[in-house]
C-alpha positions in Angstrom: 5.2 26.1 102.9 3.9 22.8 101.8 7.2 21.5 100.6 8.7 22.2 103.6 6.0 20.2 105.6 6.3 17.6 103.6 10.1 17.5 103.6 9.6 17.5 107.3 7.5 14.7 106.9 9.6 12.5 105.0 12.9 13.2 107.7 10.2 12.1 110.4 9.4 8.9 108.7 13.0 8.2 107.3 14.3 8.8 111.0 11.2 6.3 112.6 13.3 3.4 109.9 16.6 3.8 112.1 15.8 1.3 115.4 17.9 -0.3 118.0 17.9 -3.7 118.7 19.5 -4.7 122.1 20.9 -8.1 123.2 22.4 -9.1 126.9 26.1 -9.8 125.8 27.2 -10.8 129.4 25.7 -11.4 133.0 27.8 -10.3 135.9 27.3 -12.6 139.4 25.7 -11.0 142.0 27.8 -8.8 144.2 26.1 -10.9 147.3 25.3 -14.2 146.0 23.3 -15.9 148.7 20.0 -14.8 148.0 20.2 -16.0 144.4 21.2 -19.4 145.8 18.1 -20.1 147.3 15.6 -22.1 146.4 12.5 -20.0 148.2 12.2 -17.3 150.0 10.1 -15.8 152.8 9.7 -12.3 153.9 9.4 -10.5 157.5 9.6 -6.8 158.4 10.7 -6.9 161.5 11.3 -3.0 161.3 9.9 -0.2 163.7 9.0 3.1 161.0 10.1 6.2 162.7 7.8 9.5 164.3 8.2 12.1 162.0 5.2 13.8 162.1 1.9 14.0 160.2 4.4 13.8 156.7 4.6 10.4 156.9 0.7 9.7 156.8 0.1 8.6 153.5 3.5 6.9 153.2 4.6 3.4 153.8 6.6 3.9 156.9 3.7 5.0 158.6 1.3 3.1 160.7 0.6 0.0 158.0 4.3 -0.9 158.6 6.7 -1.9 155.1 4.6 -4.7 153.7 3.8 -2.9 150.9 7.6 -2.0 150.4 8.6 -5.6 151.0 6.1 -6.6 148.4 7.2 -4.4 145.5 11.2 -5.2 146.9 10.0 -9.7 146.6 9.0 -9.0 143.2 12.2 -7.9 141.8 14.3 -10.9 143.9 16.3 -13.3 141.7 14.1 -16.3 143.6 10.7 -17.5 144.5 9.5 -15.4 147.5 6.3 -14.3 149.4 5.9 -11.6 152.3 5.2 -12.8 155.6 1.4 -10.8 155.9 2.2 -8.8 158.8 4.8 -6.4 160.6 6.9 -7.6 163.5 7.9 -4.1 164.5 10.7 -5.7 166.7 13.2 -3.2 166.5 13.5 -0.4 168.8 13.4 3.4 167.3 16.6 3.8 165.4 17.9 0.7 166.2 17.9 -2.8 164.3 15.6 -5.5 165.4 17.4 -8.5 167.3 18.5 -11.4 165.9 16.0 -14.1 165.8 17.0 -17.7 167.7 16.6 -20.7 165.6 13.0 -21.7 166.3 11.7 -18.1 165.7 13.6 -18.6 162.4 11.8 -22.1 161.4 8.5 -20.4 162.7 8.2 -17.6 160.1 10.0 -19.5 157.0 7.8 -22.1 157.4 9.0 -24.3 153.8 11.1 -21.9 152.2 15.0 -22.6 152.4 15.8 -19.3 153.4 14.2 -16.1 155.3 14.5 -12.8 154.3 13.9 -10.4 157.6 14.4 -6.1 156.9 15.6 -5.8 160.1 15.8 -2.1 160.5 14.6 1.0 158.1 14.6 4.0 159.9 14.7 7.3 158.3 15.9 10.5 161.0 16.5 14.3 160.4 19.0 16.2 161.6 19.8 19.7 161.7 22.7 21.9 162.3 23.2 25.6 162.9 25.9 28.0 162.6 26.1 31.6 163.2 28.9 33.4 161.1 29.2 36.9 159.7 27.7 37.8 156.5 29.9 40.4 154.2 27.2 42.9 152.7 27.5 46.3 150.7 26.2 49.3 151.4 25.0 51.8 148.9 28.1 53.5 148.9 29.9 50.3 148.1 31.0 50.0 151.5 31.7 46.7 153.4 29.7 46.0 156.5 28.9 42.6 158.4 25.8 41.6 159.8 24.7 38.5 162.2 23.0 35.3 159.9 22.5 31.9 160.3 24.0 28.8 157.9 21.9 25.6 158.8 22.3 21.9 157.3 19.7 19.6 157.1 20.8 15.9 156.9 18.3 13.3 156.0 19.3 10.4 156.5 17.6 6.3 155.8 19.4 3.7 158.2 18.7 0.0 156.4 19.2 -3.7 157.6 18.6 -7.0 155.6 19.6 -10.2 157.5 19.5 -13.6 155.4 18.5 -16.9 157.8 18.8 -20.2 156.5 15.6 -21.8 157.7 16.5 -25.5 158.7 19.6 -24.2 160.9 18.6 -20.8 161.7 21.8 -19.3 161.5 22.8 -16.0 159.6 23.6 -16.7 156.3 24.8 -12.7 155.2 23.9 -9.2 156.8 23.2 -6.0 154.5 23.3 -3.0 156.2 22.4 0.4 153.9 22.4 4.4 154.6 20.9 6.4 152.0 22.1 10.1 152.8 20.5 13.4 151.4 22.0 16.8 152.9 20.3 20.5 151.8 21.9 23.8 153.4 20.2 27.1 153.9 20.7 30.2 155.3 18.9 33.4 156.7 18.9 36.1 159.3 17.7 34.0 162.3 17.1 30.6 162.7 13.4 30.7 162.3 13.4 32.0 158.6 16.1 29.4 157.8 13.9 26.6 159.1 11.1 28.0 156.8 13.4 27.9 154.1 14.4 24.2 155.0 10.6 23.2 155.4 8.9 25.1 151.8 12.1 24.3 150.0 13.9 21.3 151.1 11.2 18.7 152.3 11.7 15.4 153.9 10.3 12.5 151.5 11.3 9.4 153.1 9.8 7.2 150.5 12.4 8.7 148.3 15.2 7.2 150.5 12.9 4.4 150.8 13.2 3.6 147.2 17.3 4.2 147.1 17.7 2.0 150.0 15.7 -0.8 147.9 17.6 0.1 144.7 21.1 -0.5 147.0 19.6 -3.8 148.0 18.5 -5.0 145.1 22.0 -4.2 142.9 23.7 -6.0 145.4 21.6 -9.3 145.0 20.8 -9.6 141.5 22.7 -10.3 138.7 23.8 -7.2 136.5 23.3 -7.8 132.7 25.9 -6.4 130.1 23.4 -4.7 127.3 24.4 -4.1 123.7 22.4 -1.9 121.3 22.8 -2.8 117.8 20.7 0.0 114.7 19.1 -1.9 112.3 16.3 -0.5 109.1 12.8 -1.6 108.9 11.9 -0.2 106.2 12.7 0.7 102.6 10.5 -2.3 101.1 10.1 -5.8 101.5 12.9 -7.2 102.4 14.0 -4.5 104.9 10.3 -5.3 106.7 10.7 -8.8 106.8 14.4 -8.7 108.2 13.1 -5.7 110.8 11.0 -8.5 111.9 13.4 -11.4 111.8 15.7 -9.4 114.2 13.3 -8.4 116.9 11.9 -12.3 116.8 15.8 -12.7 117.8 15.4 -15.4 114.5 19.1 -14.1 113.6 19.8 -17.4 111.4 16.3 -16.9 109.6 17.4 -13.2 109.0 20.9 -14.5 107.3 19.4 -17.0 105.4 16.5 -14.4 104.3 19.3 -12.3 102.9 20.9 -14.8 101.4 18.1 -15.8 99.0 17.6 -12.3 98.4 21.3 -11.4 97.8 21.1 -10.2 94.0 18.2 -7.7 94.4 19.3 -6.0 97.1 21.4 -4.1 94.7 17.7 -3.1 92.9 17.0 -1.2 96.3 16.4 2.4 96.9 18.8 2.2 100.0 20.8 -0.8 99.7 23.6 0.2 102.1 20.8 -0.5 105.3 20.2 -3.9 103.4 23.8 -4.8 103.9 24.1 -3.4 107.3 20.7 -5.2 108.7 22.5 -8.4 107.2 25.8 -7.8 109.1 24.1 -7.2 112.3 22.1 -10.7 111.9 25.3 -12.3 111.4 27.2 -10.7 114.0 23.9 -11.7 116.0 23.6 -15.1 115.2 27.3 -15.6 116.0 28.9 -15.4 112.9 31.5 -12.3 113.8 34.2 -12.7 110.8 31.4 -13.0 108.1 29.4 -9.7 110.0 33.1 -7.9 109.7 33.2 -9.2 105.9 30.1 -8.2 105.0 30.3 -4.8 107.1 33.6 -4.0 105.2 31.9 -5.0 101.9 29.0 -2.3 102.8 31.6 -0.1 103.7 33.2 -0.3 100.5 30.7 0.2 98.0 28.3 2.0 99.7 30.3 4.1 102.3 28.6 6.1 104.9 29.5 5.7 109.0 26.9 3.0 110.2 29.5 0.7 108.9 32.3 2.4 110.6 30.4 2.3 113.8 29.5 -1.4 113.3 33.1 -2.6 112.3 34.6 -0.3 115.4 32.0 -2.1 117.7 32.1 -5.4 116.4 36.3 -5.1 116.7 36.0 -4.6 120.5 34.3 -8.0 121.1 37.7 -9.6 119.7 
């Protein structure tokens, strides 16, 4: 019993050695530049939050307005911004807010180069009925039919972002957003299927809320190209110290570690993740034939498929 704890000990610790280090090979342009070319931004909601009922209460579409939202949205934009302090509630239900004439636009931007207004962000439910035949067995296994209902609930989250530049006041870009979510149910009237839809399937419009944000924001930032590259920190010395090196992002101070260090690495328990660490700090610190070399040298004399990984990986940057 005690050997097997400790074995399962020592696969715990061996497996906590084994990390990832991940690096942004690539940065993909915003989808919808415009935002990102600003200098400064300011920030008006200028939408009307729908009358759903007491469910929307504790929720930011209710009676404070989306400040809040705006706030949380203006700390994720690729560019300086702050959130006008107050809702405008200028649209009408379900419909976006007007456009604003130039001096309305110089008014709420203020200094900033451009203004940010949500112009609309209205969630609505809607439900459908249909009554149909339902096939049923009796206990003699015979078929009979009898009346139901089949209902749909559609939820749906209508979005509007309009981009001014302040010193002309014209539209710079419009982005318009519907975050959809549809549940069915069905029952033997219409009143147990709109229990059904109310205890099962309920409306959270801060969900859509949230997606309509998530929308926005893919569309204005930039989208990073991630890499995730394993690397050992331990097995001694050496593997610490090089652990360290590479999640400094000192690549060149990792090489150079491992090359002063070259003939004991042999004198390690593990020197195969000695090897690989040093490949991955010279892929890392832009040195892509010498991390092949090196991989292909681990690969050699030491065998085992982090190297195969690694050489495959490294191959597809070529």
């Amino acid at each position: 019993m005690k050997f097997r704890l400790y074995y399962l000990l020592f696969l715990l610790l061996m497996g906590c050695s084994a990390k990832y280090h991940t690096v942004v090979d690539q940065v993909l342009p915003a989808r919808v530049p415009a935002i990102a070319q600003m200098r400064s931004l300011t920030v008006v909601d200028r939408a009307r939050e729908a009358n759903l009922g007491t469910r929307l209460e504790t929720g930011d579409l209710y009676s404070q307005g989306n400040v809040r939202f705006l706030e949380r949205c203006a700390r994720q934009l690729p560019v300086a911004a702050n959130v006008y302090n107050k809702s405008q509630r200028d649209a009408n239900a379900g419909s976006p807010a007007p456009r604003l004439n130039s001096s309305q636009v110089r008014d709420f931007g203020g200094q900033s180069e451009g203004l940010l207004c949500l112009e609309q962000l209205f969630p609505r439910e809607v439900r459908t009925y249909e009554t149909y035949d339902k096939h049923q067995l009796d206990e003699q296994g015979k078929d009979y039919y009898i009346r139901a209902v089949r209902a749909t609930k559609s939820m749906t989250l209508s979005a509007l972002w309009r981009l001014y530049e302040v010193r002309t006041g014209r539209v710079i870009v419009e982005l318009p957003y519907l975050v959809e979510d549809i549940v069915e149910a069905e029952g033997l009237d219409q009143t147990s299927v709109n229990t059904k839809l109310d205890t099962l399937y309920t409306f959270n419009p801060s969900e859509l809320q949230q997606q309509s944000m998530d929308m926005f924001l893919a569309d204005v930032l930039p989208t990073p190209i991630e890499s995730s590259w394993l690397y050992y920190s331990k097995g001694g010395s050496l593997m610490e110290r090089s652990a360290e090196l590479l999640e400094a992002r000192r690549y060149h101070d990792a090489v150079r570690l491992f090359e002063a260090n070259a003939k004991s690495i042999d004198r390690l328990k593990k020197p195969g993740r000695a090897i690989l660490n040093w490949a991955t700090a010279l892929f890392l610190d832009g040195q892509s034939q010498e991390a092949l070399a090196k991989a292909y040298e681990g690969q050699n004399r030491y065998g085992g498929s982090d190297f195969t990984a690694f050489i495959k990986k490294v191959r597809s940057y070529e």
